[in-house]
C-alpha positions as CSV (number, residue, x, y, z in Angstrom):
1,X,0.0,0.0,0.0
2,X,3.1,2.1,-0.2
3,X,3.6,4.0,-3.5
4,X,4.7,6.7,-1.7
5,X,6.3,6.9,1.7
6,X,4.5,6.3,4.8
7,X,1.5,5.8,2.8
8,X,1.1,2.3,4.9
9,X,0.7,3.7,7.8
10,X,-1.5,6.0,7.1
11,X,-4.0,3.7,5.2
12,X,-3.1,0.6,6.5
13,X,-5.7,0.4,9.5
14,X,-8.9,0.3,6.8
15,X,-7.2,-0.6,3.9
16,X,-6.7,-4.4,4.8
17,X,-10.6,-4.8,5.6
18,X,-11.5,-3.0,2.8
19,X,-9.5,-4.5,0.5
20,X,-10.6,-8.1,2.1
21,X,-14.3,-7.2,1.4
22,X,-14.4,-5.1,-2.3
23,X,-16.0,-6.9,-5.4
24,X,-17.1,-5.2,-8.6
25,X,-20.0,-4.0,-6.8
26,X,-19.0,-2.6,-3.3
27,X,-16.1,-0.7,-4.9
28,X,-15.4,2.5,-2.9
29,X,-12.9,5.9,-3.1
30,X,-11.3,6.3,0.2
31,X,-9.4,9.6,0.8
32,X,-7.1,9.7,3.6
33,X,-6.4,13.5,4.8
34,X,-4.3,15.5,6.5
35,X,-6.8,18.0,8.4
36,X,-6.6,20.7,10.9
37,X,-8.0,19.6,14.7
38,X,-9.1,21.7,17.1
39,X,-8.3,18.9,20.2
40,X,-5.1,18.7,22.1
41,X,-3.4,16.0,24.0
42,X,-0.9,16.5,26.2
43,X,3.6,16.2,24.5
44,X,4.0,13.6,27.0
45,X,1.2,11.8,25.7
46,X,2.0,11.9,21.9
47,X,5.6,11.0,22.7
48,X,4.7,8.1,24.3
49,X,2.6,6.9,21.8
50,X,4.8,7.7,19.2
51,X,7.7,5.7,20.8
52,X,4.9,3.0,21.5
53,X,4.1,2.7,18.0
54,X,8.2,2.7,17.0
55,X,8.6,-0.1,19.7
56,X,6.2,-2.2,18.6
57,X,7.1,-1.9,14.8
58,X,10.9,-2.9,15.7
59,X,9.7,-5.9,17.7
60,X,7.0,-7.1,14.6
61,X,10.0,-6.5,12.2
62,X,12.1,-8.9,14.5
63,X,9.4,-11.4,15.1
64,X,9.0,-11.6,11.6
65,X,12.6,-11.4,10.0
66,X,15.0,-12.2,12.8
67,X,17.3,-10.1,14.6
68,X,18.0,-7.0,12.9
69,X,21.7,-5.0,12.8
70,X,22.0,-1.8,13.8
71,X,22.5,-0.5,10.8
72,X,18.7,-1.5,10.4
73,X,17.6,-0.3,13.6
74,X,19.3,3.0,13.2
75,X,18.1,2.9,9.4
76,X,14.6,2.3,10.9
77,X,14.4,4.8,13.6
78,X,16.0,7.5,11.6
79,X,14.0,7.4,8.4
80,X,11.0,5.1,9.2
81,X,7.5,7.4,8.5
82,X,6.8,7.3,12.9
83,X,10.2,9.3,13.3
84,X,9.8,11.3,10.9
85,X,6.2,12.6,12.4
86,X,8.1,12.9,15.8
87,X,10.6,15.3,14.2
88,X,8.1,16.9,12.1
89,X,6.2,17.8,15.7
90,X,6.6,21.3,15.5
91,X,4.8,21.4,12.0
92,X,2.2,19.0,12.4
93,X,1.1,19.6,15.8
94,X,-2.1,20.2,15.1
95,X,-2.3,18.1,12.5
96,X,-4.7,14.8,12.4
97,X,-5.8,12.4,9.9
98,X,-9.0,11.5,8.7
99,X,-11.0,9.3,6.2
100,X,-13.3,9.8,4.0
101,X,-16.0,6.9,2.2
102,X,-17.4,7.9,-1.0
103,X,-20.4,5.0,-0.8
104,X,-23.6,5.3,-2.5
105,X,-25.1,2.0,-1.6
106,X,-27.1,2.3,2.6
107,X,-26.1,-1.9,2.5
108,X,-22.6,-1.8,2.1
109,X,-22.1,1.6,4.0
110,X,-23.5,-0.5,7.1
111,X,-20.9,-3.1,6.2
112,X,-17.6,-0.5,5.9
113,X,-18.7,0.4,9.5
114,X,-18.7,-2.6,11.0
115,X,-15.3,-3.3,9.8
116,X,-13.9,-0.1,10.4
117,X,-15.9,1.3,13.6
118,X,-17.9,0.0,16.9
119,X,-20.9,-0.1,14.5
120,X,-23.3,1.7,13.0
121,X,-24.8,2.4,16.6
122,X,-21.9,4.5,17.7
123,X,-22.1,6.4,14.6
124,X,-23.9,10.2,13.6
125,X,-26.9,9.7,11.1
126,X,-28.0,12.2,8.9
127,X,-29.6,10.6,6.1
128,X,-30.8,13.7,4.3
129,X,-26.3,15.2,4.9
130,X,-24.3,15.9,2.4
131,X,-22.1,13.7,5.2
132,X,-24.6,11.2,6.0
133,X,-22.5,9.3,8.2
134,X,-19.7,9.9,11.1
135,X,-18.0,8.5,13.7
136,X,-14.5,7.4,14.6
137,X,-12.4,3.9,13.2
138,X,-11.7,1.9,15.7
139,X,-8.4,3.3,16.3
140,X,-9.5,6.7,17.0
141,X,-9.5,8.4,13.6
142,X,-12.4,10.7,12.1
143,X,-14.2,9.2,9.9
144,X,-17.2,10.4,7.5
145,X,-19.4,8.8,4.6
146,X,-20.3,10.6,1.2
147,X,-22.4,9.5,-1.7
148,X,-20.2,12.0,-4.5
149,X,-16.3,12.5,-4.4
150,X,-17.5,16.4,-5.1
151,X,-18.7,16.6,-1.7
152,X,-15.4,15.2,-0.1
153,X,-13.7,18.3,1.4
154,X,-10.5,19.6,-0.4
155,X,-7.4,19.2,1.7
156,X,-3.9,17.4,1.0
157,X,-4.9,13.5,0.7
158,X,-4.3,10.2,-0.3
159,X,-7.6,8.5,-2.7
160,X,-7.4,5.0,-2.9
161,X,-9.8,4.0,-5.6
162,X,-10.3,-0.4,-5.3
163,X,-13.1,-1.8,-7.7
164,X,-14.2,1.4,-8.2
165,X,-14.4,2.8,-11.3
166,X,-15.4,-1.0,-13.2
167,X,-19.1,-0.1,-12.1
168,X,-19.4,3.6,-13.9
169,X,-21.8,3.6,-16.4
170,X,-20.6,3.2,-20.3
171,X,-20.8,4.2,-23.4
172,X,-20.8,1.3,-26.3
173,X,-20.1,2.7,-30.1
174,X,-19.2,0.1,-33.0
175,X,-17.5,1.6,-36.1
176,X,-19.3,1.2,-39.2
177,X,-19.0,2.4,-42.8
178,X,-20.8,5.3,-42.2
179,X,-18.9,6.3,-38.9
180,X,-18.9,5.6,-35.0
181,X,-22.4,4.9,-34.2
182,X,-24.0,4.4,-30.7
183,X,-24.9,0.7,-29.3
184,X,-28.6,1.0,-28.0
185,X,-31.0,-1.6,-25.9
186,X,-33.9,-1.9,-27.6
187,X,-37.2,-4.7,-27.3
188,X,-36.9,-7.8,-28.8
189,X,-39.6,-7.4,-31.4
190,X,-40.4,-10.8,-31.1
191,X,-40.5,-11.2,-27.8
192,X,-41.9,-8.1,-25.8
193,X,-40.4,-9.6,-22.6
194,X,-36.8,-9.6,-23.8
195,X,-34.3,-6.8,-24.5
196,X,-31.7,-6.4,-27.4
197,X,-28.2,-4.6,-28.8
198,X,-29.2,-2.7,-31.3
199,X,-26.8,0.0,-33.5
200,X,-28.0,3.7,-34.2
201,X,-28.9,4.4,-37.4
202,X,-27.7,7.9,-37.2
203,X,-24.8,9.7,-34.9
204,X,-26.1,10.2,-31.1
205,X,-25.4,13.3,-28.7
206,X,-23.4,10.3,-27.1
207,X,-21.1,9.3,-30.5
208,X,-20.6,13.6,-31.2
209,X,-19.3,14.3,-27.7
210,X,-17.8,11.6,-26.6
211,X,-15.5,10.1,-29.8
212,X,-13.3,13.0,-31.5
213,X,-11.3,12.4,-33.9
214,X,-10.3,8.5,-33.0
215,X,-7.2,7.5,-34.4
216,X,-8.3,3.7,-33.2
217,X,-7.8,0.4,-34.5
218,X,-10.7,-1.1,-32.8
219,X,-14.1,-1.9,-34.3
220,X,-15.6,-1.2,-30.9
221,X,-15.1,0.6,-28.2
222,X,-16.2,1.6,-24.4
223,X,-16.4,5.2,-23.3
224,X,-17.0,6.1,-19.4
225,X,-17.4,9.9,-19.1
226,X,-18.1,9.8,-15.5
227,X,-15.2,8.1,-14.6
228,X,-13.6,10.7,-16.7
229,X,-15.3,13.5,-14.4
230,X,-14.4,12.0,-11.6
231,X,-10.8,11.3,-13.1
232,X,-9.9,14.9,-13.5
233,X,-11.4,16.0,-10.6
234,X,-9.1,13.7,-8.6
235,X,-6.1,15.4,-10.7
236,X,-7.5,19.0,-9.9
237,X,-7.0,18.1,-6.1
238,X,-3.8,16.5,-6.4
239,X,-2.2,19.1,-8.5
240,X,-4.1,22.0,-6.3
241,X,-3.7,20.6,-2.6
242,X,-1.3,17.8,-2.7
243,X,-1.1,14.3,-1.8
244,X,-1.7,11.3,-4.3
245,X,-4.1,8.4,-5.9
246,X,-3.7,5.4,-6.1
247,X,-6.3,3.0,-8.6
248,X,-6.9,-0.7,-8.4
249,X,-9.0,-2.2,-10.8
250,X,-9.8,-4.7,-14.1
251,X,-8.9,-2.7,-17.2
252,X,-6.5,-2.2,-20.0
253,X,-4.2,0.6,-21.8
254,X,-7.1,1.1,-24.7
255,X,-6.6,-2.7,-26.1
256,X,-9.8,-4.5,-25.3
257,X,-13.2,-4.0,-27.3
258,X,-16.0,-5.3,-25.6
259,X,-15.9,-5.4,-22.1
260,X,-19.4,-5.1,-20.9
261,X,-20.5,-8.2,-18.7
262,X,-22.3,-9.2,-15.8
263,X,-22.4,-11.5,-13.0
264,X,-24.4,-13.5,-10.7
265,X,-23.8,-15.3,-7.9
266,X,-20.2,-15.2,-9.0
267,X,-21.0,-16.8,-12.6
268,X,-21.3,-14.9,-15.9
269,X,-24.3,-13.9,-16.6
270,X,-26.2,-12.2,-19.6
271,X,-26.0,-8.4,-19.3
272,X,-29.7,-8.3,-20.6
273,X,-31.1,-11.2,-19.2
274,X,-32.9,-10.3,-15.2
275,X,-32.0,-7.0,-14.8
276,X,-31.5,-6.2,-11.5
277,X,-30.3,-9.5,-10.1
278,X,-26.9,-9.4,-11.6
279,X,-23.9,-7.1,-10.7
280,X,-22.3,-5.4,-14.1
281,X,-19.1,-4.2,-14.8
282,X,-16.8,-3.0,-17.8
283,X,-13.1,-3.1,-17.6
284,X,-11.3,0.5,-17.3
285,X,-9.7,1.9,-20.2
286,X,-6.8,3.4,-18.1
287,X,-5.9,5.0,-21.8
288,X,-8.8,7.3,-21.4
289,X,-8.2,8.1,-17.9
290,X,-4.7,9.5,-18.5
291,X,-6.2,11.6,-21.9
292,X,-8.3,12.9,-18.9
293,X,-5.6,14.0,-16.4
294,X,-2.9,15.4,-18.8
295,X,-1.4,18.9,-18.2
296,X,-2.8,18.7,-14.6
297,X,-0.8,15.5,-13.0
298,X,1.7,12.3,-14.0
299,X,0.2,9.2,-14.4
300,X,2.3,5.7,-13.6
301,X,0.6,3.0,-15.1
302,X,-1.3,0.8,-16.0
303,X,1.1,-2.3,-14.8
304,X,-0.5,-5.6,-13.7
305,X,-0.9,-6.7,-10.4
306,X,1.7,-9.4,-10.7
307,X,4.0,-6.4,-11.2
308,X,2.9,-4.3,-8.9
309,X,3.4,-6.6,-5.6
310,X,6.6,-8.2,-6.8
311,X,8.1,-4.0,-7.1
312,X,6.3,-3.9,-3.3
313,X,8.3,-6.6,-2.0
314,X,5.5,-9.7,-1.7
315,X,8.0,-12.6,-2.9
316,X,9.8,-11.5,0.3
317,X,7.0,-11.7,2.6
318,X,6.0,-14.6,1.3
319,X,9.2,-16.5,1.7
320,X,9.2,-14.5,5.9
321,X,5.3,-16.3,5.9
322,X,6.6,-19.2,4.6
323,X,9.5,-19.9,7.4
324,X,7.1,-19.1,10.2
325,X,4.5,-21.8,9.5
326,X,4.5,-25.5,10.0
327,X,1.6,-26.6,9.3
328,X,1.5,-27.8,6.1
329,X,-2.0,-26.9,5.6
330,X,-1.1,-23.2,6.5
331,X,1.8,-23.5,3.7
332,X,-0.1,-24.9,0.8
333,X,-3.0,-22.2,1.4
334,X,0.0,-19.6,1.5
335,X,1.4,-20.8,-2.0
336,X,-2.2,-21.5,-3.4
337,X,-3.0,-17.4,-2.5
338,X,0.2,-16.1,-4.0
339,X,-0.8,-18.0,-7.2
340,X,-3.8,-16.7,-7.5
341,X,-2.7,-13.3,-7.1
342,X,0.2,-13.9,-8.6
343,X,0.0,-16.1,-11.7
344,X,-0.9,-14.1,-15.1
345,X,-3.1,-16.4,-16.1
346,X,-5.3,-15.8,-13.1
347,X,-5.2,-12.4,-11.4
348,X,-1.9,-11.5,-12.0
349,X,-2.3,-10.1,-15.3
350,X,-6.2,-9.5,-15.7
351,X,-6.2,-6.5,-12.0
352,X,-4.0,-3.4,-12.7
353,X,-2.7,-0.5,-11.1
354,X,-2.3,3.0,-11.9
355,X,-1.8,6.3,-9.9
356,X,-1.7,9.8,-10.3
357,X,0.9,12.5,-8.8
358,X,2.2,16.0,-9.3
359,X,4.6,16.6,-11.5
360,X,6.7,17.8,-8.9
361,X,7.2,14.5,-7.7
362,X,7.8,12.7,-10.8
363,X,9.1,13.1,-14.2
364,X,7.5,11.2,-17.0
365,X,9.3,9.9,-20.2
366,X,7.4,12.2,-22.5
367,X,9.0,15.5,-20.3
368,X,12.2,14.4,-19.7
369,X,12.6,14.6,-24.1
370,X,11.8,18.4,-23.6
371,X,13.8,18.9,-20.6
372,X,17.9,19.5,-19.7
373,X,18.7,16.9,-17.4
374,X,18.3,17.3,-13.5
375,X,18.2,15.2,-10.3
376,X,16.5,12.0,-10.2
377,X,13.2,11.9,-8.9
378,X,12.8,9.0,-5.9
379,X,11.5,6.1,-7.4
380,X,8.0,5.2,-6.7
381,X,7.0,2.0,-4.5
382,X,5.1,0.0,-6.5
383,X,6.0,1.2,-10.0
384,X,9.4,0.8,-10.0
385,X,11.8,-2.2,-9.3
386,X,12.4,-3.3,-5.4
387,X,15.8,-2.7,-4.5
388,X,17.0,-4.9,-1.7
């Protein structure tokens, strides 16, 4: 969950439930901020905590790894994101962190706060709210619920974006002779119960805004403009306030064609067939989302998931996993998850990543052409190779 420093510890006390729970339909954007609090607690207190929270990080690391040298420990206490903060004291002070649910669906807002809180009983309602929901995670942070990203307050913050931008509604066009034209349901003439894909017969409002001049190979493809709203809004924070995004979905770098399915029950199922009883979802065309953020932000991506944990160090942990458990049972569900996750033939290949940043904090290929050369930007966890 790192891509950039201390980014784990930040997210890392809702990001693991979260994570645990997301499918194609309870996907979520999660904004981790840096806000201004009007409480206090005593020095004594926060430096106790914050050597607390140092302590028990050393002895997990040990527990986990071994004995460490001191060129790790001092490594660790020097530069590790929970010293840093102590240092940083006098300039965050009266800083605090809070997060920040964009949820639409009641059902699986009740669900996040189990997970993440006491429960919805310990929580503020105010169902008619821009903020319909608060309360505090069951480590003490602030915590709020929103049903549009636009209503999320603008401060420096880190979005996390899992599974959610598969269920924004899309656009179909098919190329024909006599253009881009719009794919339509329609009634099954035949059958006044059943629905069909049917093509335009002349250009839509749809096919004249949304496809401009298309240099594109494919016959067919997708177009999501909200996600592309909601794409450049995310840039117009980061690049105005700071902070970073991070996206984890199924998608593609403007590849794939047709996309569109649905499912039930955890099997494919027809898109037209019981509407209403099945979950759909389209890939993302990450493609389109960069088109959507350039000029304001960099983009790193899409890479697949296999990628993305190997640069974030998961062979390691498995192999730390793999020492500390003997049961045999415990090792072969160990190995089976890592292939699943893992293997490119399974999820591996098929779930990317992609993130956005200011351009301040990294360079991209295209710039650097334009550009005299100049000092190295830190590589980004995640995107770029582990270096052990």
């Amino acid at each position: 969950m790192r891509f950039l420093p201390g980014l784990k510890y930040l997210c890392r006390e809702f990001s693991s439930d979260i994570s645990r729970k997301t499918s194609p339909v309870c996907g979520r954007l999660c904004a981790t901020q840096w806000m201004r609090s009007c409480s206090r607690t005593s020095e004594s207190t926060k430096e106790s905590n914050q050597d607390s929270m140092m302590l028990k990080h050393l002895i997990s690391k040990i527990k986990s790894t071994g004995p460490i040298s001191v060129a790790e420990y001092m490594r660790e206490v020097l530069t590790n994101p929970v010293t840093v903060f102590s240092q940083l004291h006098s300039v965050l002070k009266k800083a605090e962190i809070s997060v920040h649910l964009v949820e639409v669906s009641p059902k699986l807002g009740e669900t996040q706060a189990q997970l993440l809180t006491e429960g919805e009983q310990h929580l503020l309602h105010d169902p008619s709210g821009t903020i319909y929901k608060t309360g505090v995670t069951k480590t003490g942070l602030p915590i709020s619920w929103y049903r549009d990203l636009q209503d999320v307050p603008k401060a420096f913050s880190f979005y996390l974006a899992h599974e959610f931008f598969d269920v924004l509604p899309i656009h179909k066009f098919q190329k024909t002779k006599q253009g881009w034209r719009e794919i339509l349901i329609d009634i099954e003439p035949k059958s006044p119960g059943k629905l069909r894909f049917v093509l335009a017969p002349d250009a839509t409002l749809a096919s004249k805004a949304l496809i401009q001049q298309r240099d594109d190979d494919r016959d067919h493809i997708e177009i999501c403009p909200e996600a592309g709203v909601i794409i450049q809004n995310l840039a117009s924070r980061i690049a105005e306030d700071g902070g970073a995004a991070l996206i984890a979905d199924y998608g593609h770098n403007g590849t794939k064609t047709d996309t569109f399915r649905g499912f039930r029950g955890h099997q494919l199922h027809d898109v037209l067939s019981a509407p209403g009883t099945a979950d759909l979802t389209a890939d993302v065309d990450f493609s389109y989302l960069r088109q959507m953020t350039e000029g304001k932000v960099t983009a790193l991506g899409p890479i697949p998931q296999h990628e993305f944990l190997k640069n974030m160090g998961v062979d390691v942990r498995l192999q730390v996993l793999l020492r500390n458990a003997s049961d045999p049972n415990t090792r072969k569900g160990l190995i089976d998850a890592y292939d699943m996750i893992m293997n490119p033939e399974k999820m591996g290949n098929r779930f990317k990543f992609f993130a956005l940043l200011p351009y301040n904090r990294v360079i991209s290929r295209r710039d650097t052409k334009t550009m005299k050369c100049g000092p190295t930007a830190p590589p980004v966890a995640g995107f770029s190779e582990l270096q052990l």
